[in-house]
C-alpha positions in Angstrom: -31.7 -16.7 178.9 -32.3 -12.9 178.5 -30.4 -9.7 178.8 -32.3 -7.2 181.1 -30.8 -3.7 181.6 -30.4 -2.3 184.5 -33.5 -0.2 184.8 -35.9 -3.2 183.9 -34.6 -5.7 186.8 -37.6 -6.8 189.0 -37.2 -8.4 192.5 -37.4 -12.7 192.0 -35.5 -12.9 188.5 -33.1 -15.7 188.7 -29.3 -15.1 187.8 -28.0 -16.4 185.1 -24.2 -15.7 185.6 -22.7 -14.6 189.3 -22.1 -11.2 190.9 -18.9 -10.0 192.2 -17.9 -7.2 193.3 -14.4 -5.1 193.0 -12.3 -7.2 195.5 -13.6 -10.4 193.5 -15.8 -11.5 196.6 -19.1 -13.1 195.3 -21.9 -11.4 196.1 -25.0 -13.0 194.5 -24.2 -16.9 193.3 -26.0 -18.5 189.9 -29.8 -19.2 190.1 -29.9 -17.1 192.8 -32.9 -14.6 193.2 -32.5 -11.1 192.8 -33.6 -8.6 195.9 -33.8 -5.2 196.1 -30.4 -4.7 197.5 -28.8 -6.8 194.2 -30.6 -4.5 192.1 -29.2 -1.6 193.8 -25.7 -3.1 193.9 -25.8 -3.3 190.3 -26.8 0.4 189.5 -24.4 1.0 192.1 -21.3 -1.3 190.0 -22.4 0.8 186.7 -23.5 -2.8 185.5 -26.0 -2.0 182.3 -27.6 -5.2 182.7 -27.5 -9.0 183.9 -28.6 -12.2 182.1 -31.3 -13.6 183.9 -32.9 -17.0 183.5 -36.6 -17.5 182.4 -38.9 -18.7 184.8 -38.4 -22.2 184.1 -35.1 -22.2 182.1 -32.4 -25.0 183.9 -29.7 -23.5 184.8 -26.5 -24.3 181.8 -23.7 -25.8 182.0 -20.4 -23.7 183.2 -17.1 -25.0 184.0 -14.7 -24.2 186.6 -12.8 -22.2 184.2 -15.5 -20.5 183.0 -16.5 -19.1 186.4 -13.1 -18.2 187.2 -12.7 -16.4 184.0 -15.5 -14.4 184.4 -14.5 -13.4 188.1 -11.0 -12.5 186.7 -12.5 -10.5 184.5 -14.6 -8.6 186.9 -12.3 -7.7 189.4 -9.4 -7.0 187.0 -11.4 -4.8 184.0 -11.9 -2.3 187.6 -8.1 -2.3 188.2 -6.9 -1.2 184.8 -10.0 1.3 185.0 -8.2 3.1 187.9 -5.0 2.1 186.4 -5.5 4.2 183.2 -6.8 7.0 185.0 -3.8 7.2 187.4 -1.7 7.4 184.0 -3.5 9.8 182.4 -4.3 12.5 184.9 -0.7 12.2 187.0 2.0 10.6 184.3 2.5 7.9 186.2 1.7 4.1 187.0 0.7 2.2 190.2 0.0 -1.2 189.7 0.6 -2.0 186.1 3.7 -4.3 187.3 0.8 -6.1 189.7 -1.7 -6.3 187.2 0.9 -7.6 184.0 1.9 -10.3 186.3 -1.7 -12.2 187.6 -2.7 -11.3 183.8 0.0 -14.1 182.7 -0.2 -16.0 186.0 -3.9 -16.7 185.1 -3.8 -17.1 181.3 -0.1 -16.7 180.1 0.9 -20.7 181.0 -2.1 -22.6 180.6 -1.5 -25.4 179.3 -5.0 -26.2 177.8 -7.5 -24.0 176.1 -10.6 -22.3 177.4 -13.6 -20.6 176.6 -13.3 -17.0 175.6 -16.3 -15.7 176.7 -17.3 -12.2 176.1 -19.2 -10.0 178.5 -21.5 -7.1 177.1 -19.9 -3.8 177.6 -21.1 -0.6 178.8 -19.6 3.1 177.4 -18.4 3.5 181.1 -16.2 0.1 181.1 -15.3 -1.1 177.0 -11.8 0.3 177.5 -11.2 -1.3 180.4 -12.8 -4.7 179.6 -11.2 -4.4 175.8 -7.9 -3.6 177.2 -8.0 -6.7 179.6 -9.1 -9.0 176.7 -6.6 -8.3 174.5 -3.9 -8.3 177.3 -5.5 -12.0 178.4 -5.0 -12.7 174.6 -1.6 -11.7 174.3 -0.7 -13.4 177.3 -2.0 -16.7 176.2 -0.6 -16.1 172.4 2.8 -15.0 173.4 2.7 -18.2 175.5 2.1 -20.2 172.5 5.0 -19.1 170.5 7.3 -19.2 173.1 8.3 -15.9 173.6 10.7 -15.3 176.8 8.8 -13.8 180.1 10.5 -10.6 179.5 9.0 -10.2 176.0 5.6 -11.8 177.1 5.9 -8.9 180.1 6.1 -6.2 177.9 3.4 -7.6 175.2 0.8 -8.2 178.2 1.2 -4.5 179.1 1.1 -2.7 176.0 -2.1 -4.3 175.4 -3.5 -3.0 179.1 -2.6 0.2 177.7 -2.7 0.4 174.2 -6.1 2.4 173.5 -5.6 4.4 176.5 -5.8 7.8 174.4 -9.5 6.7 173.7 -10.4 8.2 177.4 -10.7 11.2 175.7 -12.9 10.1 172.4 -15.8 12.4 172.3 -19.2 11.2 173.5 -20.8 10.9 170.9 -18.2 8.6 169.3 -18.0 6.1 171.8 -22.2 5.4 170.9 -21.6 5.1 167.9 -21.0 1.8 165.8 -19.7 2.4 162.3 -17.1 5.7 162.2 -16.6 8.0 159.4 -13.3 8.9 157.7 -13.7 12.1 159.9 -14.3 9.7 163.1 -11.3 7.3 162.6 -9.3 10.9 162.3 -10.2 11.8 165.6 -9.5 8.2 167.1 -6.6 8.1 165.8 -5.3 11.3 167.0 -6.6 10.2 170.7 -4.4 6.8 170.2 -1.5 9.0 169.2 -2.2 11.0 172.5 -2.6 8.2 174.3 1.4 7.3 173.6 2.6 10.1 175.0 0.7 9.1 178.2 3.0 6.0 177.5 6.0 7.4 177.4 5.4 9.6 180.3 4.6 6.8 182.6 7.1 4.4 181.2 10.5 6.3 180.5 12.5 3.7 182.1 10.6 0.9 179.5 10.8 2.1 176.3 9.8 -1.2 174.7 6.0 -0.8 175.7 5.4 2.3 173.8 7.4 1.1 171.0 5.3 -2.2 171.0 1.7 0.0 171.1 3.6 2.3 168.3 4.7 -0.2 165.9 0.7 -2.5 166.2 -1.1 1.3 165.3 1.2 1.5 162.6 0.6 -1.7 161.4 -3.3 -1.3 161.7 -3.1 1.8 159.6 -1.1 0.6 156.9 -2.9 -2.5 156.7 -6.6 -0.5 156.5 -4.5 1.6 153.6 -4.0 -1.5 151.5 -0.4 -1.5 152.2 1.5 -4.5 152.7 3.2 -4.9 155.9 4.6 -8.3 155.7 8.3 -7.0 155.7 7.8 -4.2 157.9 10.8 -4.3 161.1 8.4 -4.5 163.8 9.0 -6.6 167.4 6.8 -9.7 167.0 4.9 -8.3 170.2 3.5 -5.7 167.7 1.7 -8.2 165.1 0.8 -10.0 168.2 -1.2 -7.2 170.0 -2.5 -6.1 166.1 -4.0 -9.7 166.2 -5.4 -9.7 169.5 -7.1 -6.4 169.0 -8.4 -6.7 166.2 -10.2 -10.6 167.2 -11.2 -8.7 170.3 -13.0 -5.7 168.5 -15.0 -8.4 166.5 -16.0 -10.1 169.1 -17.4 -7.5 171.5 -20.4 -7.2 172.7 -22.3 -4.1 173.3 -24.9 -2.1 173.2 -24.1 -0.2 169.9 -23.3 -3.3 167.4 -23.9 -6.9 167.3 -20.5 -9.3 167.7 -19.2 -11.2 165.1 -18.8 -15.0 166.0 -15.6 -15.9 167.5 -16.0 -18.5 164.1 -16.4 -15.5 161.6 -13.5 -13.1 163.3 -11.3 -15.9 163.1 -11.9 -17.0 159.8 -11.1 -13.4 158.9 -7.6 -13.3 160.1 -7.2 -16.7 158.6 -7.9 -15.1 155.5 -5.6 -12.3 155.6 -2.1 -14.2 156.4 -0.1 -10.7 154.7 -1.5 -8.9 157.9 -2.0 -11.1 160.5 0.7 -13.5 160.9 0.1 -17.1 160.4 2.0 -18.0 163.4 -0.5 -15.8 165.6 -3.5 -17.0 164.5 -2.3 -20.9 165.0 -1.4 -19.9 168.7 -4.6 -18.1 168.9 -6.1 -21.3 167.6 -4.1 -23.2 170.2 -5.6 -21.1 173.4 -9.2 -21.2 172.9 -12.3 -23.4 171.9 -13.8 -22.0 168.9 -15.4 -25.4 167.3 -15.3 -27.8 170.9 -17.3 -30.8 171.0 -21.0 -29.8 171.9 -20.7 -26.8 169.9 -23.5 -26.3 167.3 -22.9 -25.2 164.0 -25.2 -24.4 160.6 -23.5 -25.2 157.4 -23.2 -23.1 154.4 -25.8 -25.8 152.8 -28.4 -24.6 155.9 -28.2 -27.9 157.6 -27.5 -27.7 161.7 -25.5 -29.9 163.7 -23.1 -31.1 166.7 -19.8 -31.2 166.8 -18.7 -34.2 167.6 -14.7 -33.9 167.5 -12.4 -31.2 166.7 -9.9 -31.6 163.1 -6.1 -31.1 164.6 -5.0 -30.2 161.0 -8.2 -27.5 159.9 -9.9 -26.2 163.0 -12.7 -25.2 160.5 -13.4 -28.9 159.4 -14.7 -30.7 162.3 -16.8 -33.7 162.3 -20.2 -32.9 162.8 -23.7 -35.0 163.6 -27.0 -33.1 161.5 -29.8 -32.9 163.4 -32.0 -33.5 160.7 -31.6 -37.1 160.2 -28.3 -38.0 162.3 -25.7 -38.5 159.2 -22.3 -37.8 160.6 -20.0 -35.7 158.3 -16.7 -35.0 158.4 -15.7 -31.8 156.8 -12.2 -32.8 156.4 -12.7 -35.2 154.1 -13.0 -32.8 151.0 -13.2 -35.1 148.3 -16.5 -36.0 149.8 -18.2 -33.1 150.9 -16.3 -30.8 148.6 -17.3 -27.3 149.1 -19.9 -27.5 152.4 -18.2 -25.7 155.0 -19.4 -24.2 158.1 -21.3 -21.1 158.0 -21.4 -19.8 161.5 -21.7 -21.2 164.9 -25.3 -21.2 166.9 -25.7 -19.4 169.6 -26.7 -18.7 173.6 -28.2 -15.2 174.4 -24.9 -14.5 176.3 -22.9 -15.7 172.7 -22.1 -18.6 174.8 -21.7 -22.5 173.6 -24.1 -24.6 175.3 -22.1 -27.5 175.6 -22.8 -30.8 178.1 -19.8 -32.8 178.2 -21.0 -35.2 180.5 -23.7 -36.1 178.1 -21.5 -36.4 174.6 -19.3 -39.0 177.5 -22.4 -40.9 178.1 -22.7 -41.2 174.4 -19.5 -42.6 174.2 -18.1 -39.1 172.2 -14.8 -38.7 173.5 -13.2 -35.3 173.5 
């Protein structure tokens, strides 16, 4: 599978994911050939790019969910585009209500996890897409810990609006990957901005600036070195910190390469006097970071399947090496004592290639 942008698209590549356009109506399906007119609908979408299949790649795997997720994503990252344009330029919302809701209709009462699957972002749509994923996140969080519809409401659409004050970063700073002291100034002050958008929009529901208030606070307290552990903040707050911040490592675009969803959440793992411990076990609870069928490398360089998932440390799966077909179990420190897993191997997309139907026929249940 390979990325192509936009401009290097050629008439008979084979899709490797499905187009839709703004009303979520599929336009070009999977393994389909690309004609002049798809090529032209994407310039037309501002898509940078597709992933497109090599001449005799198979089409891989993809689950009902995952299509789903992707369409979701495609139809609603356009909404909140128009959505936080509305809010800046005329003070007032349109469909934030609309959108909140399908947001935790779709992904705030699962009752199993999915696959997070990041799309690559463009300049013209990371806001939009980034406030979508962390809204999807705190949805699916917030339904984790139990936290009444009300709450869940208001934590769903803070995050749709909570770097809204970036549509005014400069140019240059939105191509840019690392930031300066100087840079983070000037982000800062947009975010800041960006509130009083907020509170404009929302005077009647005070809670959803407070909620975007109190998780910028946190972030720059917690960048200072500061602890924030005791800090009186709504619990919607350290959940939208969270979400953000696995989000931003995660991303792809065309400025910096992701971190694995493996690496980001081993970082908030790590950090339990910022990121709540509670958070990142919900987190944990909503997605598949180490599935069966995902493939791993170890910290001793050795590759492998998982074969099941550990319930007690999500980081110490049982795991079959490809190099001679020994099956170890990470949570069984006493006999593997320090190998852990390094990071997870992965598609072009930064997908998991995973077959289920073939671990069944090898009698691996999941």
């Amino acid at each position: 599978m390979l990325f192509i942008r936009q401009e290097n698209l050629k008439i008979g590549m084979r899709l490797a994911k499905p187009i839709y356009n703004k009303k979520g109506v599929l336009l070009y399906e999977r393994d389909s050939k690309l004609t002049q007119q798809g090529i032209e609908s994407v310039k037309n979408f501002g898509i940078i790019g597709l992933y497109i299949l090599e001449p005799a790649e198979p089409l891989p795997p993809m689950s009902a969910d995952d299509v789903e997720f992707e369409r979701f994503q495609m139809v609603t990252s356009f909404l909140i585009q128009d959505e936080h344009k509305m809010i800046r330029d005329n003070g007032r919302q349109a469909q934030m209500q609309t959108i909140t809701a399908s947001i935790i209709k779709s992904y705030g009462r699962l009752d199993r996890k999915i696959n997070f699957v990041q799309n690559l972002r463009s300049k013209e749509d990371q806001l939009a897409k980034h406030s979508l994923n962390v809204a999807m996140l705190c949805a699916m969080i917030t339904h984790k810990l139990n936290i009444k519809l009300s709450e869940q409401n208001d934590c769903v659409m803070a995050a749709i609006l909570h770097d809204i004050g970036k549509m005014d970063l400069p140019e240059e700073l939105k191509e840019k990957g690392i930031h300066s002291p100087e840079d983070e100034k000037v982000e800062l002050a947009c975010r800041k901005r960006g509130e009083g958008f907020i509170e404009a929009a929302f005077l009647s529901t005070p809670a959803i600036k407070r909620i975007v208030s109190q998780a910028t606070s946190l972030e720059q307290k917690a960048s200072h070195g500061e602890d924030i552990t005791k800090d009186k903040v709504v619990m919607a707050a350290r959940v939208l910190m969270a979400a953000n911040a696995y989000d931003n490592m995660t991303a792809m675009n065309d400025v910096e390469e992701p971190k694995s969803e493996i690496t980001a959440l081993r970082y908030l793992m790590e950090r339990p006097e910022i990121y709540d411990e509670r958070i990142v076990d919900a987190l944990i609870k909503s997605i598949n970071f180490l599935a069966p069928g995902s493939c791993v490398e170890l910290t001793n360089g050795e590759k492998g399947l998982v074969l099941a998932e550990n319930s007690y440390n999500i980081l110490e799966p049982m795991i079959l090496c490809f190099s001679d077909n020994r099956i170890i179990d990470l949570g069984q420190e006493l006999i593997y004592g320090d190998l852990k897993i390094k990071d997870m191997m992965k598609t072009l997309d930064n997908r998991c290639v995973m077959d289920t139907s073939a671990l069944k026929g090898a009698g691996i249940n999941q």
